[in-house]
N, C-alpha and C positions, 0 to 999 in steps of 0.2 A: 386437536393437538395430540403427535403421540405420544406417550411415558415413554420412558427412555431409562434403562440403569448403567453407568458409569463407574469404573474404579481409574480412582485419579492416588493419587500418594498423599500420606498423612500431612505433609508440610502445605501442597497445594490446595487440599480441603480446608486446611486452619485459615489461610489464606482468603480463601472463598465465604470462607464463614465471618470475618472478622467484615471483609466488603460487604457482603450481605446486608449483617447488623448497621455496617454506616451507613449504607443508603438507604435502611428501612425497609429492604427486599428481600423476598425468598431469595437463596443460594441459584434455582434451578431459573430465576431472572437475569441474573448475572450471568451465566451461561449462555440462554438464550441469546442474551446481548453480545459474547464474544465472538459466539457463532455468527451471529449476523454481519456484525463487524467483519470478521474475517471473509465472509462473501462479498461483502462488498469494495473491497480491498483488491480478493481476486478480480472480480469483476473489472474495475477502474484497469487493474496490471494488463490485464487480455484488452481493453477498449485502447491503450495505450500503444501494445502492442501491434495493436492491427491499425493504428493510425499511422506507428512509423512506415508497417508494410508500404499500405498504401502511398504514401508521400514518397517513398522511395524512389529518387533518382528525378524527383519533379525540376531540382535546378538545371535549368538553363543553358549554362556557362561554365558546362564541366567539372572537376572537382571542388565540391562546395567548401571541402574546406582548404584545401592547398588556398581558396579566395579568402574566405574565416583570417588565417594566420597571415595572407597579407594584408589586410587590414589593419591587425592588430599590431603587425609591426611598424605599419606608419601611425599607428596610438604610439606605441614605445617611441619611433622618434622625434615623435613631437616633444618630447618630457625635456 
C-alpha cells in the first residue's frame, strides 16, 4: 500500500474524523472506502454505457419508442 498526503478543508477533515471515531476506523480507512466506492460506481456508469452502445437499434420494428408511447396510450385509454 502506498502512503499518500492529502489537504482536504478543515470542515471535511472534522467530518472524517467524527465517521472514523463511529465506526471504529482509522480516518485513512474511510478514504480508502470512498475511493473504492467511487471506482466502482465509475466502473458499473462505463459497463452501463457500453451496454446501451451495444443494444443500440437492436429493435425490430422501427422506432422503439414512437411503439413505447403507443402502448401506453392504449394503458391511458383503457382508464
Amino acid at each position: 500500500m502506498t502512503r499518500t498526503i492529502i489537504s482536504i478543508d478543515e470542515d471535511d477533515k472534522n467530518w472524517l474524523a467524527q465517521r472514523a471515531k463511529r465506526e471504529k476506523v482509522p480516518m485513512a480507512e474511510i478514504v480508502r472506502r470512498a475511493i473504492h466506492h467511487m471506482r466502482e460506481e465509475e466502473a458499473a456508469r462505463a459497463a452501463f454505457a457500453q451496454a446501451l452502445q451495444e443494444t443500440s437499434g437492436i429493435w425490430p420494428e422501427g422506432d422503439g419508442l414512437r411503439y413505447q408511447q403507443a402502448l401506453r396510450n392504449e394503458w391511458e385509454d383503457r382508464r
